[in-house]
N, C-alpha and C positions, 0 to 999 in steps of 0.2 A: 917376583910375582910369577908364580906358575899358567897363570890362565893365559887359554890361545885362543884362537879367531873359531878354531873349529868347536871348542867349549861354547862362545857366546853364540855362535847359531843353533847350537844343542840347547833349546829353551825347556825349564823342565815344568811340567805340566799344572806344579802344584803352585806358582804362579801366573795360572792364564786367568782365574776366578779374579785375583787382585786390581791384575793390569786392567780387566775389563769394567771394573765398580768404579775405578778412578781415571778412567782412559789413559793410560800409561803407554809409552812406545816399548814395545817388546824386547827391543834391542838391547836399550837403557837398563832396562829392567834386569835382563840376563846380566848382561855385566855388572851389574851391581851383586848379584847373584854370586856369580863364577867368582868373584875378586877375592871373597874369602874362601881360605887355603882349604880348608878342612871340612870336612863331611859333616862333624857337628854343628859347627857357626854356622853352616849352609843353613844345616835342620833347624837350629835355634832363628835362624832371620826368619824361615817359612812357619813356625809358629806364629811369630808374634806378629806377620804379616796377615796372619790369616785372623788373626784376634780383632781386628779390622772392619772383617767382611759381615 
């Protein structure tokens, strides 16, 4: 797994709408985020994250 400490404080912005509709910890949330490798699955999770809202 590539993901570092300095990624999961890097929180990206198109999950702040989410965390805040469902009171989410940020933290959790990024790493949940960051954990997948690839730029697509990132983009694919924050679709259907936001399908949600």
């Amino acid at each position: 797994m590539s993901t570092s400490i300095r990624n999961v404080r890097n929180r990206p912005a198109e999950l702040y709408p989410f965390t805040q509709k469902y009171r989410l910890k940020k933290t959790q949330t990024a790493l949940a985020y960051w954990a997948l490798d690839k730029k697509k699955e990132r983009e694919k999770l924050i679709d259907r994250l936001l399908r949600f809202i």
